[in-house]
C-alpha positions, 0 to 999 in steps of 0.5 A: 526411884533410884538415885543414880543415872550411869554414866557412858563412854561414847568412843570404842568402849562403852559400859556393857549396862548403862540405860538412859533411865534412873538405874541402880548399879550396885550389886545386891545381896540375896537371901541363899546361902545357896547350901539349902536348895537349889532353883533349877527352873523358873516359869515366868507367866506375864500378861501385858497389857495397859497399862504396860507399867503394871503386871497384874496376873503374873505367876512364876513357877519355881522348881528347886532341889532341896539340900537341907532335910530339916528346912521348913521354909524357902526364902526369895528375893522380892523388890515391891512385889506384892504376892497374892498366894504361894501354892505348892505342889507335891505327889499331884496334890496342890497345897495353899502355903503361908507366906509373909515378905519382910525386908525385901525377902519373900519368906514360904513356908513348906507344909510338908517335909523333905529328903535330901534331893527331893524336889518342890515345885511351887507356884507364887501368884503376885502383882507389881508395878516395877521400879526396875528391872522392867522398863517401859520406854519410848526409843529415839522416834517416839514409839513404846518399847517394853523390855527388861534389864535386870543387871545387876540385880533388879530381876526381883523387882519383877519376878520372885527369884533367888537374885544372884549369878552363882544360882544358875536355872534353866528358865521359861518365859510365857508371854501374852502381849497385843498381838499387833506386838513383835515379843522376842526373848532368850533362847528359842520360841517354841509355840505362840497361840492367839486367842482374841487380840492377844498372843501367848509366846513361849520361850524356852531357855534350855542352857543355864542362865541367871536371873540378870540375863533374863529378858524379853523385849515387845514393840514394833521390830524388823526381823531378820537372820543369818547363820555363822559358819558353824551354824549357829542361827542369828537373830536381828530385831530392830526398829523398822526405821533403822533396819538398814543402818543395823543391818550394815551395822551388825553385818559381821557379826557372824564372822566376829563368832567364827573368829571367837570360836578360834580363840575361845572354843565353841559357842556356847549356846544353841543361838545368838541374837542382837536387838536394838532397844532404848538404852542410849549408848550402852549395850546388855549382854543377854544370854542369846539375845544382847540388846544394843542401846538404839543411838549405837546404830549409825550405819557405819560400824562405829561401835563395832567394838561394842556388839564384839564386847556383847558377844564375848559374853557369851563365854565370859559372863554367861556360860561361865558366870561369877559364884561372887559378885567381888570377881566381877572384873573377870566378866569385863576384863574378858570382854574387854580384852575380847575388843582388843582381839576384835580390833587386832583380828579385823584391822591389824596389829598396829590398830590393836596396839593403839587400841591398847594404848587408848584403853591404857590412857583411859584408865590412867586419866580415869584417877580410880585408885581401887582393887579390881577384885572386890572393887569400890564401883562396879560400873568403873575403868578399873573393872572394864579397862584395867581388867581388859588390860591385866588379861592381854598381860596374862595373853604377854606374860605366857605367849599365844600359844599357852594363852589361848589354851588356857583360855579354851580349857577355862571356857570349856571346863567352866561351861554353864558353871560358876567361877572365882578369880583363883579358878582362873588363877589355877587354869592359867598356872598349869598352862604356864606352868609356874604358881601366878600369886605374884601376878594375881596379887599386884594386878587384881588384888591390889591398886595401882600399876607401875612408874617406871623412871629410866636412863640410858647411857653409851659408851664407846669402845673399840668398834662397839658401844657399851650401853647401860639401861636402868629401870627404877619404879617409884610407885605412888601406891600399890607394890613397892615393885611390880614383876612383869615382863617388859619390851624394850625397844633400843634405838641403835643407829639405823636398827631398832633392836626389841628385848624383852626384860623382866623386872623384878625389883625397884631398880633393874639393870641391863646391859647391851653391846651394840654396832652403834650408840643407842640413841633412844629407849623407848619403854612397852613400846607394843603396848602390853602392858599397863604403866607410866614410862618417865625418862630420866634427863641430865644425865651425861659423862659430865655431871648430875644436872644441876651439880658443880661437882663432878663424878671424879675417879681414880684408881691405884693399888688396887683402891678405886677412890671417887669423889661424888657431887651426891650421896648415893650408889656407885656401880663400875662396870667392865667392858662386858657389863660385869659389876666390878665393884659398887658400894655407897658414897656420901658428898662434898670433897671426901673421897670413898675407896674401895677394893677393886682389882681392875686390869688394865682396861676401860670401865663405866662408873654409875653413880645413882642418888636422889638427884639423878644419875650420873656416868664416867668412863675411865680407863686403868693403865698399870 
């Protein structure tokens, strides 16, 4: 058995694949290079019967279109198959072919050549007891269920395959169960024929799909339907003992479509379906039939969020899947932002904003420290939350508008293909019509995400106020300075006033003038973006806190002369925020001059130094 038992969130989010059975969580490679032949149909033949724990008999049909003129063999990923024959068939003539599995690979080989773009059809008899990807279960009132969950890369422990996203087929599923058995599957069931006790049930998968989004799932289910206002039928299968608690739980999720359709362009898909199986808390996003761990069914909508999770991958996973395992954060990232649009769509904008501050103090306290792209675990906070995070600051950084645009051009020149993080990169700079390197880089590339340390000082003057606002970043790791836009809000007597910044450095500056003295700052206060926010204290007209010595100035013939209690940086300012003159100062009693021709006039100096800041106002009479 495999060593590692996924771990779960309980609350709003839950990993998309946890199961309650020992699981492996890391993607695996495949034998294709993907430039000899490519599958374009699998035929999945499955008896069941007892004991269900093993599949004798079974078959699978490959179709594939051959590349490569000079191959002679074809190579499949296999995990404690044992195969029993390979035939091939060609020009209606059936030939036997040699085939040996070494090192998790199926090797067959070809008797007969082939063109470029010629197709083989084989045929791989095969016999295995799974040790994963095919579960038998018993759910949460004692009855058997036998169902699959091949993410991410397990469907080769139960059928010969190439194992991989980036190899998309289109894919049939024969299944022959007890006939006492509900079987349901992806796509649609197109005939299902009794013969004794047993009934064969076909499944046909007309759009292209992975392997990892294969399924089926056989017990004893409840059944029902419901069509969105498109009219896309939806499927329901759950325990009958649950039926009414799911159908209050799944009771909206043909309005979670129609409000996907709005943002993301049309469903993909000729149906979807929800299915109640024994995965604790989790949730797997099967094309056209996600299966829901059954403790997520309450009969309160608690984990509302996560059927909306589910369903978002049907864009974002599915119809366009990854080309590379790397770029994994783009299937969660979507779907995760997707739970953001959900909360926001159904329960308002303050809802969503505290959403995307619970996602952003999940991900700051999880203490992951890795890129997103190519990440250390792919079952992580980095993948799901910091991705769902980096895609609504794309949604900030070019407006709704321009997002969403985006966003529908990317679902629909994409659709049934396989992606990488520079095609999204490429769809959303032509929307926003800059180059995204910077963006892409700090976020996805590298670790981390900004510490911004702030200050904020009022100065009175005439009926006005004078305020400065600096922003440092002292980022522990990752860039030296993230670039982002970022919302202020200042807090001005009775007005809050909103501004939108861009910070660009380690240290930004802004100036304001405002009716009253601002009394408070408060950093990202909407949510948008991910950070930690410090606000700098001690700082007064006075001095640095913890320093004898004031900030002392004076000015005469065109010198500036100050005396710091701290070696730093002075900026003086005017009355209408222009630096007038800055420069560097050491400590102690030693005065600094600089050339400064001041007017007569009031101005703000601001001395920045490892200790704190410090700010004086002083006046200039000629």
């Amino acid at each position: 058995m495999r060593s590692l038992v996924i771990a779960i969130l309980f609350v709003g989010i839950t990993f998309a694949h946890p199961i309650d059975v020992t699981y492996d969580s890391n993607p695996r490679p495949t034998v294709s290079d993907f430039t000899r032949y490519d599958i374009t149909w699998y035929g999945i033949h499955l008896q069941i019967k007892r004991p269900f724990e093993r599949l004798d008999s079974a078959m699978v049909e490959i179709k594939a279109i051959m590349y490569d003129t000079s191959e002679t063999e074809m190579l499949f990923d296999v995990d404690g198959i044992i195969c029993d024959s390979v035939i091939m068939r060609s020009a209606g003539v059936e030939t036997l072919c040699s085939h040996r599995i070494s090192s998790g690979t199926l090797f067959v080989n070809l008797p007969l050549s082939f063109h470029s773009g010629d197709t083989v059809d084989l045929k791989i008899y095969y016999h295995v007891t799974p040790d994963g990807g095919y579960y038998v279960g018993r759910n949460i009132h004692g009855d058997t269920v036998i169902f699959t969950l091949s993410w991410p890369s397990n469907a080769r422990c139960w059928f010969p395959c190439v194992d991989h996203p980036k190899d998309k087929a289109l894919a049939t599923l024969y299944i022959t169960a007890p006939e006492s058995l509900v079987v349901f599957a992806n796509g649609a069931r197109t005939s299902a024929d009794t013969v004794g006790n047993f009934v064969t049930h076909i499944f046909e998968m007309n759009y292209p799909i992975c392997t990892y989004n294969i399924c089926f799932a056989i017990g004893n289910y409840s059944f029902w339907s419901d069509t969105s206002s498109s009219g896309f039928p939806i499927w329901y299968f759950s325990y009958p003992v649950d039926s009414s608690r799911a159908y209050r739980d799944w009771g909206r999720t043909a309005e979670i479509l129609d409000t996907f359709e709005v943002y993301f362009g049309d469903y993909p898909f000729g149906r979807y379906g929800s299915a109640q199986v024994p995965i604790g808390f989790g949730g797997m996003e099967h094309q056209t039939m996600t299966f829901i761990g059954d403790r997520l069914i309450t009969d309160t909508r608690a984990y509302e969020a996560v059927y909306a999770h589910e369903l978002s991958h049907s864009w974002f996973g599915n119809s366009v899947g990854l080309a590379d395992w790397r770029d994994f954060w783009l299937n969660e990232g979507f779907a995760v932002f997707s739970e953001m649009l959900y909360v926001e769509k159904f329960f308002g904008a303050d809802s969503a904003r505290n959403y995307r501050k619970w996602i952003h103090l999940r991900f700051r306290s999880s203490g992951e420290n890795f890129p997103m792209y190519d990440p250390d675990v792919y079952l992580s906070n980095t993948c799901y939350l910091k991705g769902g995070s980096v895609v609504h600051m794309l949604r900030f950084l070019l407006g709704d508008s321009s997002f969403f645009e985006a966003v529908r051009e990317y679902t629909t020149r994409f659709r049934y293909k396989t992606v990488v993080t520079d095609t999204l990169k490429a769809v959303m700079e032509r929307h926003y019509g800059h180059p995204l390197d910077w963006f892409f880089d700090q976020w996805v590339y590298d670790r981390g995400y900004p510490y911004f340390y702030y200050w904020h000082q009022s100065w009175h003057y005439g009926d006005s106020f004078f305020t400065v606002l600096g922003i440092e970043q002292r980022n522990p790791w990752g860039p030296d300075a993230f670039v982002t836009p970022l919302e202020v809000a200042l807090y001005a007597g009775p007005e809050v006033l909103y501004d939108t910044l861009w910070i660009d450095s380690t240290y930004n500056e802004f100036h304001y003038i405002t009716a009253d003295s601002v009394r408070r700052v408060s950093i990202d206060p909407n949510e948008h973006i991910l950070l930690r926010a410090f606000r700098l204290v001690g700082i007064s007209e006075r001095s640095i806190a913890g320093k004898s010595d004031n900030l002392r100035i004076t000015y005469s013939n065109g010198k500036l002369r100050i005396v710091s209690p701290s070696r730093g940086i002075v900026r003086v300012y005017d009355i209408s925020g222009k630096i007038v003159a800055q420069g560097q100062v050491g400590c102690g009693n030693k005065a600094f001059e600089f050339d400064a021709n001041l007017s007569n006039g009031t101005y703000f100096a601001v001395l920045l130094t490892k200790d704190g800041i410090a700010t004086k106002r002083f006046v200039v009479v000629k």
